[in-house]
C-alpha positions as CSV (number, residue, x, y, z in Angstrom):
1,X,-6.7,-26.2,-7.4
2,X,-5.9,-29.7,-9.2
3,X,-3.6,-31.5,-6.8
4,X,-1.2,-34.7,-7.6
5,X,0.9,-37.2,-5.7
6,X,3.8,-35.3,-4.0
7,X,2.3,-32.2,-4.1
8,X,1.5,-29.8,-1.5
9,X,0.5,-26.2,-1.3
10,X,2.7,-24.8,1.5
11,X,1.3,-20.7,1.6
12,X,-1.1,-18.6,-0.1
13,X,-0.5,-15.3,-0.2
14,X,-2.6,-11.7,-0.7
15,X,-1.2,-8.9,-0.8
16,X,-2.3,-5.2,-1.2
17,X,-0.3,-1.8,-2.2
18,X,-1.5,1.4,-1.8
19,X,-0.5,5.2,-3.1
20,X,2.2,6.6,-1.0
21,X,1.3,9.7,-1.6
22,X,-2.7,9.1,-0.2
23,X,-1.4,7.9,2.8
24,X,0.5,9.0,6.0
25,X,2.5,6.6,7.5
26,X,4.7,6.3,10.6
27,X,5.8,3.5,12.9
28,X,3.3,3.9,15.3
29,X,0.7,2.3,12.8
30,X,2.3,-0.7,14.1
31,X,1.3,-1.0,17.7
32,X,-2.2,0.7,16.5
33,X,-2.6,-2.2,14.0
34,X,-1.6,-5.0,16.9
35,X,-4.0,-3.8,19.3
36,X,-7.1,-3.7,16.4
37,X,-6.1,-7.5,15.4
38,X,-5.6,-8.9,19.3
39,X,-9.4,-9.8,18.9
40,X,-8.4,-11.9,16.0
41,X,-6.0,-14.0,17.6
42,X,-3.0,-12.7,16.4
43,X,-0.9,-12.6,19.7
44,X,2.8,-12.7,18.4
45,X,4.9,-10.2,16.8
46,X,7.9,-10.0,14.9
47,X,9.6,-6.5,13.6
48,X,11.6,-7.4,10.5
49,X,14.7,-5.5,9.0
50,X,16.5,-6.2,5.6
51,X,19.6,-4.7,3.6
52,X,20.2,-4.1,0.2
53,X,23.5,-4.6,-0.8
54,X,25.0,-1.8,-3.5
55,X,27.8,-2.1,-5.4
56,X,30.3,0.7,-6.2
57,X,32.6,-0.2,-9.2
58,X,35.3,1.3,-10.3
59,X,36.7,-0.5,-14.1
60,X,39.3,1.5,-13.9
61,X,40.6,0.3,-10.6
62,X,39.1,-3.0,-9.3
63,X,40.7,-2.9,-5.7
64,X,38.4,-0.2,-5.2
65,X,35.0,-2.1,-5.0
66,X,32.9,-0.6,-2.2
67,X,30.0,-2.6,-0.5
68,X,27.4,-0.3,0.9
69,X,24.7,-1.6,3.0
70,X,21.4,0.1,2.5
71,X,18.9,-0.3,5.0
72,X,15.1,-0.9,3.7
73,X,11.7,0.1,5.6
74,X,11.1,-2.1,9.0
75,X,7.8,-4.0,8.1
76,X,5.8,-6.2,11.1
77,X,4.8,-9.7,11.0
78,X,1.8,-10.7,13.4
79,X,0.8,-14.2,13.7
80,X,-2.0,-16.4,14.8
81,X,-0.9,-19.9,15.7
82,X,-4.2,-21.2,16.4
83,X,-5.5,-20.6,12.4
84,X,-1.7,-20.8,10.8
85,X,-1.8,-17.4,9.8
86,X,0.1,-14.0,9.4
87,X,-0.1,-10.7,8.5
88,X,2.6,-8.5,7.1
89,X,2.2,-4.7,7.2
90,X,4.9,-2.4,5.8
91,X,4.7,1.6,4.6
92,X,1.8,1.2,2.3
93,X,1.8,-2.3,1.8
94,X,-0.3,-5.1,3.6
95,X,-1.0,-8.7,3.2
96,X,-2.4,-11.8,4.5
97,X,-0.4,-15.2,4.9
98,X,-2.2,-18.9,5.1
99,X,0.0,-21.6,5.5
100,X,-2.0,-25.2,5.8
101,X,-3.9,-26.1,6.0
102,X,-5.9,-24.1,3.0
103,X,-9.2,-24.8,3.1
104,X,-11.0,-22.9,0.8
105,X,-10.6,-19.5,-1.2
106,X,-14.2,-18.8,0.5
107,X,-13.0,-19.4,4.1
108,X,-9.4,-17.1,3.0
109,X,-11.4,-14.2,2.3
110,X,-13.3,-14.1,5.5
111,X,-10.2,-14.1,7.1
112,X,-8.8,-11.5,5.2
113,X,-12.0,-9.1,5.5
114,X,-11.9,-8.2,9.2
115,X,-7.9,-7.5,9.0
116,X,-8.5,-5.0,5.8
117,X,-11.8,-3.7,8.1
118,X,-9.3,-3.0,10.7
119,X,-6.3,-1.3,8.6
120,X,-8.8,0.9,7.5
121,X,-10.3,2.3,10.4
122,X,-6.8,3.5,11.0
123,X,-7.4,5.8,7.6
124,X,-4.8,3.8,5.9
125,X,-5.4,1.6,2.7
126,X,-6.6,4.9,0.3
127,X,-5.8,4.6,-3.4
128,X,-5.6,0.8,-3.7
129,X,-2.7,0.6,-6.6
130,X,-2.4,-3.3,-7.2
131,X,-3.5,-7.1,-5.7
132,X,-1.3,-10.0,-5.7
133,X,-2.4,-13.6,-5.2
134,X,0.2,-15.8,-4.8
135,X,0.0,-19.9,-4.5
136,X,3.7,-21.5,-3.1
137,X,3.7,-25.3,-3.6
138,X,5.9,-27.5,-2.3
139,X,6.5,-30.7,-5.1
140,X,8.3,-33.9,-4.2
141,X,9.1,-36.8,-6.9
142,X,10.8,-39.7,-7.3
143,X,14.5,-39.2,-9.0
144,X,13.8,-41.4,-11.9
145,X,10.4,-39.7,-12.5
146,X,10.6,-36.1,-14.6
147,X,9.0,-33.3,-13.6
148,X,8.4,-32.0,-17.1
149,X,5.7,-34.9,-16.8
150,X,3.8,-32.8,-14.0
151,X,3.7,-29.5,-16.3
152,X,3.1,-28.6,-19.2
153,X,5.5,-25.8,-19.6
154,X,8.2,-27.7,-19.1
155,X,10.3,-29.3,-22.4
156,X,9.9,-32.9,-23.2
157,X,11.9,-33.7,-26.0
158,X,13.4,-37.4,-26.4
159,X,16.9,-36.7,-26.2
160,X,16.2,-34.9,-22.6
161,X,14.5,-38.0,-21.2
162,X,17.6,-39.9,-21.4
163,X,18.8,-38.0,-19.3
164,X,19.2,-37.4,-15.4
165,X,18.1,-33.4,-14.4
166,X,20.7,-32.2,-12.7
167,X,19.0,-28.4,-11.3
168,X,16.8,-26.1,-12.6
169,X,15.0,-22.4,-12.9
170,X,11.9,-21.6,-14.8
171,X,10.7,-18.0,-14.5
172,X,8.3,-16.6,-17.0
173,X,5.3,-13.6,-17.0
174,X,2.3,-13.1,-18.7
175,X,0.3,-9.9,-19.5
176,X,-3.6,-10.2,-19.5
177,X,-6.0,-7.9,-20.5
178,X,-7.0,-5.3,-19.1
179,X,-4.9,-5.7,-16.3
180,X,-3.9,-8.9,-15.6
181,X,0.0,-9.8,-14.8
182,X,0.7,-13.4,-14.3
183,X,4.1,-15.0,-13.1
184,X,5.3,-18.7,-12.8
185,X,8.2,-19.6,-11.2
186,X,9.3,-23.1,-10.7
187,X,12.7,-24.7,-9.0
188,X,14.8,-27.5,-7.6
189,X,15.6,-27.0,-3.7
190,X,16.4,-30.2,-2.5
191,X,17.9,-33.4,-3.2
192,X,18.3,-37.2,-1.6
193,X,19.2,-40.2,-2.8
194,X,15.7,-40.8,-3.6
195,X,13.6,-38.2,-3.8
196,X,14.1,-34.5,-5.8
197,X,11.7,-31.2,-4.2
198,X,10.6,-28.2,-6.0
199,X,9.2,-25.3,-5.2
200,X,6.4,-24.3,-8.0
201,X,5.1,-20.6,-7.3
202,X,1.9,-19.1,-9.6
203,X,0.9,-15.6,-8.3
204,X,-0.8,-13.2,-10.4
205,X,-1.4,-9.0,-10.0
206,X,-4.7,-7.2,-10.4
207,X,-3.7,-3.6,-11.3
208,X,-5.8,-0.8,-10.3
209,X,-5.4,1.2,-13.2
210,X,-8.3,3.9,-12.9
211,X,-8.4,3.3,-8.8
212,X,-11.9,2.8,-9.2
213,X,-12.5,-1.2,-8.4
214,X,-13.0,-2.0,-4.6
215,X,-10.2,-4.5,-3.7
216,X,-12.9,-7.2,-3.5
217,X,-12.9,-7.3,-7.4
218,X,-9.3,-7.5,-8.1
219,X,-8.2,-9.9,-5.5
220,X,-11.3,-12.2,-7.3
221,X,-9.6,-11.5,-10.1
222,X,-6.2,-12.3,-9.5
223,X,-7.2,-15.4,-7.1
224,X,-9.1,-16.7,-10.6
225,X,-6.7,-16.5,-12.7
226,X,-4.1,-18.1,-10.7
227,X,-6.2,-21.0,-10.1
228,X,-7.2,-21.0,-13.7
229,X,-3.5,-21.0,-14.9
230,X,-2.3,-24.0,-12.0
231,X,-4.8,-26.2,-13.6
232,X,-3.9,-25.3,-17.2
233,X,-0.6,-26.4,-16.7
234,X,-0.4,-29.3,-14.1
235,X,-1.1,-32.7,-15.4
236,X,-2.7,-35.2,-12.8
């Protein structure tokens, strides 16, 4: 992955869903998993809870707006300090965090053997449905220097260099044959007197459309062509 002054990759994720309906699932999985990975030196725990928020409206009588919380599935973080990495498993869902330092793609995926070795001697992981890779980078410039200079999906026209960018959000997928689905997402999150940070995401899904590929194939796939669109785009 083509790297350039202020520029760090932050996390790389890979991520795996399976069929729901192929698999059983309860919360004890959870304490099964831990004690499988313990060996790998992922000691700490975390259970994690979210909400959805849903919105009841009413045109006909705006005072009557209700908020409804909705609770979603608990999922499970477990972490290994020693290696900077973490695993998330939810109902039918798993995958494997690195956060730096990153290596090598070689040195991820023997990492992220053993774990899938492990989630599947508990007779989870059947009917693997999709693969995501996903590279997070962290980008700092100067103020005065343009970040439309650092990709090349970004617009350059004249009249916008005289300008001083004041935010912005740049989402956009692509579909690739035969099953392929690339996103980009790049933003602003931060801003001093002399420096500007972004946050430049390229992930990409491997879809299992016939069920048939082992998991090694599509994450190889996706993992290829993320790195293959990052250094399409980035200019050194």
């Amino acid at each position: 992955m083509t790297k350039f002054p202020g520029h760090q990759l932050t996390e790389v994720l890979c991520g795996f869903w399976f069929d729901p309906e192929s698999n059983h699932w309860d919360s004890t999985y959870f304490g099964g998993f831990h004690k499988l990975i313990k060996e790998l030196g992922y000691s700490e725990k975390q259970e994690q809870k979210g909400f959805q928020i849903k919105l009841n409206l009413n045109p006909q009588n705006i005072e009557s707006v209700k908020a409804e919380p909705n609770e979603m599935e608990t999922r499970m973080v477990f972490k290994n300090p020693e290696k900077q990495t973490a695993i998330i498993i939810a109902p039918n869902y798993i995958s494997i965090h690195k956060l730096p330092p990153y290596k090598s793609w070689e040195l991820l995926l023997e990492e992220v053997e053993p774990i899938l070795d492990h989630y599947f001697s508990l007779d989870l992981g059947k009917s693997l449905l999709q693969v995501n890779m996903a590279y997070i980078n962290q980008i700092e410039l100067d103020r005065l220097e343009s970040i439309s200079g650092k990709f090349g999906i970004l617009p350059q026209a004249d009249v916008l260099q005289l300008g001083m960018q004041q935010n912005l959000f740049f989402q956009s997928q692509y579909e690739f044959e035969p099953n392929l689905l690339a996103q980009l997402k790049l933003f602003q999150n931060k801003v001093s007197e002399k420096k500007v940070g972004y946050v430049f995401e390229c992930s990409c899904s491997a879809l299992n459309h016939t069920k048939g590929k082992s998991w090694q194939n599509l994450v190889q796939a996706a993992h290829d062509k993320s790195n293959e669109i990052f250094n399409s785009i980035t200019k050194k």
